[in-house]
N, CA, C and O of each residue as an XYZ file, in Angstrom:
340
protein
N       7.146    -13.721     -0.518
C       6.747    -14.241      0.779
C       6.157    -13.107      1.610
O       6.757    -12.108      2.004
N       4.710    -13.473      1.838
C       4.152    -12.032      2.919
C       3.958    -13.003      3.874
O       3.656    -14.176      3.651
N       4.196    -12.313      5.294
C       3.778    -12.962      6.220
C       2.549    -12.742      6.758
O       1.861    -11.788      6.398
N       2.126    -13.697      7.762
C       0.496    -12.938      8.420
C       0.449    -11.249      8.995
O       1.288    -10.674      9.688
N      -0.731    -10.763      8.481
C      -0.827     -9.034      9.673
C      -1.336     -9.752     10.682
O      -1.852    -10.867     10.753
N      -1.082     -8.866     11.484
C      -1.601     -9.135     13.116
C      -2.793     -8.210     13.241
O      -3.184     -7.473     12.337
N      -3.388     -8.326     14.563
C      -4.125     -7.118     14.901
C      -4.683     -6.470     13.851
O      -5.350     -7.066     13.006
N      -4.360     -4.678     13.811
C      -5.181     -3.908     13.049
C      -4.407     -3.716     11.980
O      -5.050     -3.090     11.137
N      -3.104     -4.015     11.550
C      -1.991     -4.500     10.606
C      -2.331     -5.019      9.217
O      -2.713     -6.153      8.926
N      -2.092     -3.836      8.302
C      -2.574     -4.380      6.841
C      -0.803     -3.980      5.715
O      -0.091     -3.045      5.349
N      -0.930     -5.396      5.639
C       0.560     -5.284      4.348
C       0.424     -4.808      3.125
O      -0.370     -5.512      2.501
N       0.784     -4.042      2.578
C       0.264     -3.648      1.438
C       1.598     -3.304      0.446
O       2.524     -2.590      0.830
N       1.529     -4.021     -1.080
C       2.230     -4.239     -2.092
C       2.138     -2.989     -2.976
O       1.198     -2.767     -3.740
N       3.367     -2.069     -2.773
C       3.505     -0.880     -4.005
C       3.194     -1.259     -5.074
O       3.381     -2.429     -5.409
N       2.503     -0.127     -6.073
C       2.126      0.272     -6.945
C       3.472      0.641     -7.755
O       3.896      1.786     -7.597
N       4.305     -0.385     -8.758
C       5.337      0.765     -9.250
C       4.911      1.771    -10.389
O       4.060      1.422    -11.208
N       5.542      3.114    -10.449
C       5.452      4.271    -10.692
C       6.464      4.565    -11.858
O       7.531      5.162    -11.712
N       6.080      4.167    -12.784
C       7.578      4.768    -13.656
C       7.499      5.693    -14.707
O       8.446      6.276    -15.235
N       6.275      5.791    -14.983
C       5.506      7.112    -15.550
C       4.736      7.274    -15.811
O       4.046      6.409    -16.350
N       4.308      8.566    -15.593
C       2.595      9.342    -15.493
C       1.831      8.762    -16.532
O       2.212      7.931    -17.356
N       0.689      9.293    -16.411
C      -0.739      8.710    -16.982
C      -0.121      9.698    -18.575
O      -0.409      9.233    -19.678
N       0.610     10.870    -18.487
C       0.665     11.192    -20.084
C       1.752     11.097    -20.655
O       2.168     11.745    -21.616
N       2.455      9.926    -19.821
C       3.869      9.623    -20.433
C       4.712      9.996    -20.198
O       5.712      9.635    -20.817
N       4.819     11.149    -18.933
C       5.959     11.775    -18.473
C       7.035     10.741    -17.280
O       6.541     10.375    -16.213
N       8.025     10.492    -17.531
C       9.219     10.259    -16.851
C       9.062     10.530    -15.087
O       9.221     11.709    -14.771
N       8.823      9.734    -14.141
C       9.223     10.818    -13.281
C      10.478     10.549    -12.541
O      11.243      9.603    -12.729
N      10.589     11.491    -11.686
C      12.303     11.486    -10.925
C      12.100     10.225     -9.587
O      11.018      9.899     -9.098
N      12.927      9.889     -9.355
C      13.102      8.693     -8.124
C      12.649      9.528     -7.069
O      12.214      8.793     -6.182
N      12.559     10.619     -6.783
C      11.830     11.164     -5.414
C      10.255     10.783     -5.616
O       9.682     10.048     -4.813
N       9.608     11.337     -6.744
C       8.341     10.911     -6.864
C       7.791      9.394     -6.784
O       6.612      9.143     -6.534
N       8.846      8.340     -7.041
C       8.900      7.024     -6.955
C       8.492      6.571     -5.559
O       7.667      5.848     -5.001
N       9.671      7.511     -5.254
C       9.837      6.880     -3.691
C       8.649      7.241     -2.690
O       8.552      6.741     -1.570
N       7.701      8.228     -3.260
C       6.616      8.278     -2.360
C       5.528      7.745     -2.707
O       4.655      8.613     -2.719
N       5.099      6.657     -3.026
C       4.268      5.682     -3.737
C       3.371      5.369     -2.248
O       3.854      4.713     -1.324
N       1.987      5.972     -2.225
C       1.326      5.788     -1.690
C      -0.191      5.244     -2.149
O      -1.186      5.865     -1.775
N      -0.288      4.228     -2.856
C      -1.318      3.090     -3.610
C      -0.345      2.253     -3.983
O       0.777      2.325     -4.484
N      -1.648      0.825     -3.309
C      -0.927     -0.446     -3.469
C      -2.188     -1.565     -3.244
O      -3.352     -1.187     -3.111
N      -1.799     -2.960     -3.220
C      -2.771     -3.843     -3.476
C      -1.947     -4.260     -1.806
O      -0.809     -4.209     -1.338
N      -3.381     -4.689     -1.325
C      -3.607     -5.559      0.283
C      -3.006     -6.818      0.391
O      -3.949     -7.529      0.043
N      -2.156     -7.518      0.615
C      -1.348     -8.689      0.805
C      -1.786     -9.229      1.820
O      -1.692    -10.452      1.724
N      -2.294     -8.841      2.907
C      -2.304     -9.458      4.003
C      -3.206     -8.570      5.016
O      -3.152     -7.341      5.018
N      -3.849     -9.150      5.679
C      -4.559     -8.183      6.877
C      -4.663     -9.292      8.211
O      -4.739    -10.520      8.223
N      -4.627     -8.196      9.405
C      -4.966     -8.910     10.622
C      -6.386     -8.868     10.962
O      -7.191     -8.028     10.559
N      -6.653    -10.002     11.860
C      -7.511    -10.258     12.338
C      -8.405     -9.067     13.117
O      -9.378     -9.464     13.758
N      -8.168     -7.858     13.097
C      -8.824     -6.724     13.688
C      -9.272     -5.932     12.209
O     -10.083     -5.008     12.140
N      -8.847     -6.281     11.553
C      -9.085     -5.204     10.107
C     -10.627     -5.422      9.955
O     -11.242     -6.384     10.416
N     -11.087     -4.530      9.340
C     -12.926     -4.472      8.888
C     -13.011     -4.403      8.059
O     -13.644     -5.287      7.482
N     -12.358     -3.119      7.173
C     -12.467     -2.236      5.997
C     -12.213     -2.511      5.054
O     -12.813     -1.872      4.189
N     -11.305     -3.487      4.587
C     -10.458     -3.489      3.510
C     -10.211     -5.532      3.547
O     -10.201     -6.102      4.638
N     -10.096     -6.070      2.656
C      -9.549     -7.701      2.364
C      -8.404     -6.941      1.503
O      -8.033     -5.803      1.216
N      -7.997     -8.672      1.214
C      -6.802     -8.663      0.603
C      -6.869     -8.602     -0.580
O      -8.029     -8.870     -0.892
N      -6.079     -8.331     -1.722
C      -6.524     -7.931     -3.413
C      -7.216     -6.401     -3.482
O      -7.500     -5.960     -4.595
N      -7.386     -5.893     -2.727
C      -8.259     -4.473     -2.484
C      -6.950     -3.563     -2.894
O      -5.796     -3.855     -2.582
N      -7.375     -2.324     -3.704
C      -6.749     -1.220     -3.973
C      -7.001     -0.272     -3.101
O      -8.104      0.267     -3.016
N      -5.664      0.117     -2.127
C      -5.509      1.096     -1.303
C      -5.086      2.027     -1.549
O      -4.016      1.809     -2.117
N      -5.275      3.049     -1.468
C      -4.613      4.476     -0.908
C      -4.220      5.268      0.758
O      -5.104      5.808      1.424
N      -3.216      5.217      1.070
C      -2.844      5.257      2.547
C      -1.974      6.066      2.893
O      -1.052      6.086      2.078
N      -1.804      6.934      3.962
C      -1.341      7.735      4.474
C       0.416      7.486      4.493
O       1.104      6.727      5.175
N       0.706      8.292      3.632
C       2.652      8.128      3.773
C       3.352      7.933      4.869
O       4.367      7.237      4.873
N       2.909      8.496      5.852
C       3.904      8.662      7.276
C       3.520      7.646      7.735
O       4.550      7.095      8.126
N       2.589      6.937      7.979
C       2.454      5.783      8.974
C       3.156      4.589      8.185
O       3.312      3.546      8.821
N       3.568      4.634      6.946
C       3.787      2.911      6.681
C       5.333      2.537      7.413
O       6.027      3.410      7.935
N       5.660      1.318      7.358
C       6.577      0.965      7.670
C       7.160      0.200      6.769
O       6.294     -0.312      6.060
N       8.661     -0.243      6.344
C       9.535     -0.566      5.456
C       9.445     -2.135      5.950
O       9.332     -2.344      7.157
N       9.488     -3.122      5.127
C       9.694     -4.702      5.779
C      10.571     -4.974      4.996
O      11.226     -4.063      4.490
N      10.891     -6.706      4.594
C      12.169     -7.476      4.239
C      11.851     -7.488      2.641
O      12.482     -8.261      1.919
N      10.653     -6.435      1.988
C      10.756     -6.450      0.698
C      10.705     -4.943      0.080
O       9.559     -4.497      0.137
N      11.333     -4.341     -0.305
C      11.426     -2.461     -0.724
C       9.899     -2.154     -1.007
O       9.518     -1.010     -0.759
N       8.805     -3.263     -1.608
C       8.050     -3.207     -2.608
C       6.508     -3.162     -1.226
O       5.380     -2.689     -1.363
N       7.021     -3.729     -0.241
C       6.025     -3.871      0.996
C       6.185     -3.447      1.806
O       7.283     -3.310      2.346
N       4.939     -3.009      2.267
C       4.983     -1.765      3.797
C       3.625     -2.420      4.745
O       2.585     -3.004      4.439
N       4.259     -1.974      6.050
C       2.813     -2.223      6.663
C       2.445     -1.161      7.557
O       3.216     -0.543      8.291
N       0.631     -0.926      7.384
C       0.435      0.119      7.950
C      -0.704     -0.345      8.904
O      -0.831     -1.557      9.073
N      -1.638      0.610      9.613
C      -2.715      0.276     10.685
C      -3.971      0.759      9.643
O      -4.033      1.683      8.831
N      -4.695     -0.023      9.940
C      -6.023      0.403      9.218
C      -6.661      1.367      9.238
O      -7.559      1.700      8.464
N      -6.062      2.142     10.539
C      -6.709      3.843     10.363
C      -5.966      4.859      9.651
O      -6.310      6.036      9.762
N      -4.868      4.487      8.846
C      -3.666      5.063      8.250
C      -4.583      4.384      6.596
O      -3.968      4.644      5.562
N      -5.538      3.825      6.474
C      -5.762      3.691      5.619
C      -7.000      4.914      4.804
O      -7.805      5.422      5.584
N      -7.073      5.233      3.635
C      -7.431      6.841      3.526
C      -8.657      5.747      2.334
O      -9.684      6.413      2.208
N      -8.732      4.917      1.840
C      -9.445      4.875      0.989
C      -9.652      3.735      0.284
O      -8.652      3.105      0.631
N     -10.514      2.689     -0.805
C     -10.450      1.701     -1.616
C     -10.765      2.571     -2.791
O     -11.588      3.437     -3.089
N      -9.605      1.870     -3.400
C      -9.765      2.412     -4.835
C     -10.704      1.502     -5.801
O     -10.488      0.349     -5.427
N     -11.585      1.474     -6.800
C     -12.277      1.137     -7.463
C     -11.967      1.351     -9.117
O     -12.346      2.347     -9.732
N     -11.349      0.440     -9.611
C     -10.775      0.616    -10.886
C     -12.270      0.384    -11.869
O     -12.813     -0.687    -11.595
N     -12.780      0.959    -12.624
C     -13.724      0.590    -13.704
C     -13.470      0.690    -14.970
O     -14.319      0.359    -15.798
């Protein structure tokens, strides 16, 4: 369940992390700073980014909601669209 973003308010769904691109293990600290995720939701002020979009976003600004896995941040806390090819 995501709810609506408001304003400049974009929800965005972690990326889980459970090991590196060469197979390495990593520790729950590295977990826990999971900064790329897919767009769930945006407010009505957002420009940059829709929903399904691969983000990359600034750690300190997100905020924790009613799911471990979802955060919401402001669209200027947003650093980038990722482009998978």
């Amino acid at each position: 369940m995501v709810t609506n973003a408001i304003m400049d308010r974009v929800f965005v769904r972690l990326e889980p992390l459970a090991t590196s691109k060469g197979g390495i293990i990593l520790p729950e600290t590295a977990i826990n700073e999971r900064n790329i995720g897919v767009v769930e939701s945006i407010g009505s002020d957002v420009k940059s980014v829709k929903v399904g979009d691969k983000v990359l976003f600034h750690t300190f600004d997100d905020l924790p909601t009613y799911d471990p896995d979802v955060v919401v941040v402001r669209e200027s806390s947003l650093l980038g669209v990722i482009i998978d090819e």
